[in-house]
C-alpha positions as CSV (number, residue, x, y, z in Angstrom):
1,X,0.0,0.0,0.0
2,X,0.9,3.7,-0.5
3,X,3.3,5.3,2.3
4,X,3.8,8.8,3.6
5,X,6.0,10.9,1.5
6,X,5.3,7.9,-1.6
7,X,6.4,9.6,-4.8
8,X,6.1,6.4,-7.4
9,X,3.3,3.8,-7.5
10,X,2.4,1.3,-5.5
11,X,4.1,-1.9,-5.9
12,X,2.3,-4.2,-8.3
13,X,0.2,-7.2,-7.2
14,X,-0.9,-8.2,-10.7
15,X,0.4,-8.7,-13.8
16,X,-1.3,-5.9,-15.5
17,X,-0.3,-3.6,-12.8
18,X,3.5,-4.9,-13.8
19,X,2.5,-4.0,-17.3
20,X,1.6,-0.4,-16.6
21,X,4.8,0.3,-14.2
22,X,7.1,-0.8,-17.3
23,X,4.4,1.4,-19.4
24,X,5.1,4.1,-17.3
25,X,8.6,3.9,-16.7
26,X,9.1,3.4,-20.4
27,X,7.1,6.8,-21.6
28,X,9.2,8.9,-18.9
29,X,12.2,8.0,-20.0
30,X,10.9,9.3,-23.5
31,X,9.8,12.3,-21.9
32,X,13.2,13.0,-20.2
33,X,15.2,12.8,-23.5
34,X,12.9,14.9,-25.2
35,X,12.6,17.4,-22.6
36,X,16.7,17.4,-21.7
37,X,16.7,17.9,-25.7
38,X,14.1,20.8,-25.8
39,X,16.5,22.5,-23.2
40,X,20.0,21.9,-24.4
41,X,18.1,24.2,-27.6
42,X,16.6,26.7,-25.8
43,X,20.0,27.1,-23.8
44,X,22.3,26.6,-26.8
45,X,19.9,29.6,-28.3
46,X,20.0,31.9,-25.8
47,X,24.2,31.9,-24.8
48,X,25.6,32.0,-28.5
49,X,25.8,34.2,-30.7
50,X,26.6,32.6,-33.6
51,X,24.5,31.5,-36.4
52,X,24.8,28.7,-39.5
53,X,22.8,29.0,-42.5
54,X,22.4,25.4,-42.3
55,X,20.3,25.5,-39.6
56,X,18.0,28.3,-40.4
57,X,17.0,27.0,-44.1
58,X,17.7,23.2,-44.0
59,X,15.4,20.9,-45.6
60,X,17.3,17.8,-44.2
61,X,16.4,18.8,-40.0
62,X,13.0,19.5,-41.5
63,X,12.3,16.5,-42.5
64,X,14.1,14.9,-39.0
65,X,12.2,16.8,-36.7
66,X,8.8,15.8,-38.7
67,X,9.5,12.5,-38.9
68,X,11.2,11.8,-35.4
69,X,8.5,12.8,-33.8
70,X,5.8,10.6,-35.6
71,X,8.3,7.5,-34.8
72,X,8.3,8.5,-30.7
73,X,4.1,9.1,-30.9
74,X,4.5,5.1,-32.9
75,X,6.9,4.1,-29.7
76,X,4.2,5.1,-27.1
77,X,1.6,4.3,-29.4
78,X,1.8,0.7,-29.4
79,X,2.5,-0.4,-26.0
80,X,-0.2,1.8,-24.4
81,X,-2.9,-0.3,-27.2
82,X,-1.5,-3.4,-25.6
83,X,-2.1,-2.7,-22.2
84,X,-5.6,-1.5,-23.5
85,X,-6.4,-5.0,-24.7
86,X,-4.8,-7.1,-21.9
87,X,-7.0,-4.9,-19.5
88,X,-9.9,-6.0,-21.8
89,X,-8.9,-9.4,-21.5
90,X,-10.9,-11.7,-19.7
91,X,-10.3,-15.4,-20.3
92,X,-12.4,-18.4,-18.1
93,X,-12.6,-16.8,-14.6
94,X,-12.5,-19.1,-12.0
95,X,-14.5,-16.8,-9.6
96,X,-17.3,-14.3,-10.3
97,X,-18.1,-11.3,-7.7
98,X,-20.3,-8.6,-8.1
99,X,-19.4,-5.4,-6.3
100,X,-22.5,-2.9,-6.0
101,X,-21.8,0.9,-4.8
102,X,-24.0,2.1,-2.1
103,X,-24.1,5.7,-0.1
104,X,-21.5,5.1,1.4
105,X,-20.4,1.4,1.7
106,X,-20.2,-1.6,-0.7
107,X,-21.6,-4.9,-1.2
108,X,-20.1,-8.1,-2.7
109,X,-22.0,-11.2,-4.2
110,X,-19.9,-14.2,-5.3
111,X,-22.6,-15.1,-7.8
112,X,-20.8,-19.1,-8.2
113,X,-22.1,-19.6,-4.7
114,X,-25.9,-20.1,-4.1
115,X,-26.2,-18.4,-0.8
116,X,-22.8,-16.1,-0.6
117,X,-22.8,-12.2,0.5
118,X,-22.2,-9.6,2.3
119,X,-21.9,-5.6,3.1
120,X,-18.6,-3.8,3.5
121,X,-18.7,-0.7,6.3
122,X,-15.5,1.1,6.8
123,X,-14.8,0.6,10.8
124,X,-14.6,3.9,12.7
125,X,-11.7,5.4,13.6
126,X,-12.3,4.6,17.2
127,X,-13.3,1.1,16.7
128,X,-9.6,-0.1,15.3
129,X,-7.1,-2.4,16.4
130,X,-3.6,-1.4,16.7
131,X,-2.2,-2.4,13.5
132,X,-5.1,-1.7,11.3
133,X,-5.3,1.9,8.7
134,X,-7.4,4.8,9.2
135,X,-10.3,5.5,6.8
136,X,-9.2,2.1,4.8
137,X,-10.2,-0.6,7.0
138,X,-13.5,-2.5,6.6
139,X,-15.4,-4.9,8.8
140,X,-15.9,-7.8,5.7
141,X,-12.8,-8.0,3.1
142,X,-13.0,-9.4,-0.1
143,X,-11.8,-12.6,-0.1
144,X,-10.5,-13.9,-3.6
145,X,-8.3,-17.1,-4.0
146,X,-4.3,-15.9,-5.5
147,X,-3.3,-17.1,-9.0
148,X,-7.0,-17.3,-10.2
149,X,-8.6,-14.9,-12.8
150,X,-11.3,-13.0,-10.9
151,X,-13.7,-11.4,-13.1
152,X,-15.8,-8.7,-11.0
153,X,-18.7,-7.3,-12.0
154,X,-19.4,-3.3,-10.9
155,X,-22.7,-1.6,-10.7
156,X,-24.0,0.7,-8.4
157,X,-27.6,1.6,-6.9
158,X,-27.9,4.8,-5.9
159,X,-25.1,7.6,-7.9
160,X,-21.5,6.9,-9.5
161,X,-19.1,5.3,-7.7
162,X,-15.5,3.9,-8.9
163,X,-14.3,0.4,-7.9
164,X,-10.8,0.8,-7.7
165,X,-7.3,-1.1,-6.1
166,X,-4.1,1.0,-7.2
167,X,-2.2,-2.1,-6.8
168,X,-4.0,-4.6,-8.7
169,X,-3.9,-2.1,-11.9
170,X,-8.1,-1.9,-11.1
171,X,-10.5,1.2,-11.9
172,X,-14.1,0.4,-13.0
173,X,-16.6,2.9,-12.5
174,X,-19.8,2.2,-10.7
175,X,-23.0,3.1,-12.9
176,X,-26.6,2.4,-12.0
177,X,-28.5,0.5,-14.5
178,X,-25.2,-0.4,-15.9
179,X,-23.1,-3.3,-15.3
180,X,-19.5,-3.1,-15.9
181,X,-17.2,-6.0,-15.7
182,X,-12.9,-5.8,-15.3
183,X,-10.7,-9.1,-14.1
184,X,-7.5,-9.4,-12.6
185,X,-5.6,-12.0,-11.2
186,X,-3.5,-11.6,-7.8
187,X,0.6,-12.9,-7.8
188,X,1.0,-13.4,-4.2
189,X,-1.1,-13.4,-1.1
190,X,-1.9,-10.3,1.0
191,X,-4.5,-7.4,1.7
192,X,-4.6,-4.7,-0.9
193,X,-6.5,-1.6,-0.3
194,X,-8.6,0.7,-2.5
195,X,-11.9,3.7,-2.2
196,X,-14.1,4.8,-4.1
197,X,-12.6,7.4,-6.9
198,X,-15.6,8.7,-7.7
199,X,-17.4,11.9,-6.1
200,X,-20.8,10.1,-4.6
201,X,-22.0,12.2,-2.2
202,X,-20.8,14.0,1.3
203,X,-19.1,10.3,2.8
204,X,-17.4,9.5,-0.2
205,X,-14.1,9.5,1.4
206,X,-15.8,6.8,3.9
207,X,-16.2,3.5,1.7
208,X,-12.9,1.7,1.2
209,X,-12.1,-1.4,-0.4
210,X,-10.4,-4.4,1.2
211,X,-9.3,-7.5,-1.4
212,X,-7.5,-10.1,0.2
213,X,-5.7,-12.8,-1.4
214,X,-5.3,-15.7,0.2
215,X,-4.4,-19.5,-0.7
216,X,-6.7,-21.6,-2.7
217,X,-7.7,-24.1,0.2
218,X,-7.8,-21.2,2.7
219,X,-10.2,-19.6,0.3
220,X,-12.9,-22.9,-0.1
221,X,-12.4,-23.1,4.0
222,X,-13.6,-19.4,3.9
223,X,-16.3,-20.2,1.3
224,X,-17.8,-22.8,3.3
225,X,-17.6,-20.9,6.6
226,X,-19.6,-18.4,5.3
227,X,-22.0,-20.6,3.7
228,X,-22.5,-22.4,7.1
229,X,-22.8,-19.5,9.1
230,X,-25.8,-18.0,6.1
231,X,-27.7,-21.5,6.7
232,X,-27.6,-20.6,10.3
């Protein structure tokens, strides 16, 4: 999760999130040449006094700086497209979960189970346990087995909300009458936080999002837990 002071991202938990740090890493490095370039110009322009005809009327550097450009535009181009349609990408998922946005909370419902649900509160500040984060813990997590492709399905049932976990690469917004669907899949076990990024209201600061990944087996012993205690 994010830390005070925190100038980069968040360290990816997913392979798209990988796919966007390189993505980003890759366009600011483009950024930096061109605007070191840009610079070294403006300076070279400014502190001589000389001048080269060559320069001034030179069909040659016209055609470079046309063309050069088109070629780094091509270079950014392409691998942002590809991230587009991995993000798009969703292939068999082994677990379904619909997340609906409410004033102010969510609520998830594994749709594969016949009888599996529940509402996510953010616990008050002066409810926590030492340990736990301000204004990002909640009293039920999401619970999703690692390695697995999730597919989640986002709707909302009051006004807009956005479904969204920084380190999983995951923004959906939350649109009633809609439903929107996005997928990931989780590299390694832990508890990866998120909120709502879209303005809903006066407590929209107040409905966080918990996923935690866990083990395959300690996922079905959750599953049936739940399912136990919903008979009850």
């Amino acid at each position: 999760m994010a830390h005070p002071s925190q100038l980069g991202f968040q360290d990816a938990a997913s392979p798209v999130m990988e796919e966007l740090l390189h993505f980003h890493d890759h366009t600011l490095m483009i950024v930096f040449l061109i605007s070191t370039l840009v610079l070294y110009i403006i300076v070279a322009t400014v502190s001589t006094k000389l001048t080269n005809k060559y320069i001034l009327d030179s069909q040659e550097i016209e055609i470079v700086w046309t063309i050069l450009p088109a070629v780094i535009l091509i270079m950014i181009a392409l691998p942002s497209l590809r991230i587009l349609y991995l993000m798009d990408e969703i292939n068999d998922p082994h677990l379904t979960i619909k997340a609906m946005g409410h004033q102010w909370y969510w609520s998830y419902e594994y749709t594969d189970y016949e009888d599996l649900g529940f509402d996510s509160y953010m616990i008050q500040t002066q409810d926590l346990t030492p340990g736990q984060f301000r204004l990002l813990e909640t009293d039920h997590r999401m619970i999703v087995p690692m390695e697995s492709p999730i597919r989640v399905l986002v709707s909302a049932e009051d006004v807009l909300h956005s479904w969204t976990v920084p380190a999983l690469g995951v923004k959906m917004d939350a649109v009633p009458g809609r439903l929107n669907q996005t997928a990931f899949i989780i590299s390694r076990p832990g508890v990866y936080y998120g909120q709502c990024s879209e303005i809903c209201g006066a407590n929209h600061s107040f409905m966080p999002i918990v996923v935690e990944a866990v083990p395959l087996e300690h996922f079905e012993s959750w599953s049936s837990l739940m399912l136990e205690e919903a008979s009850l």
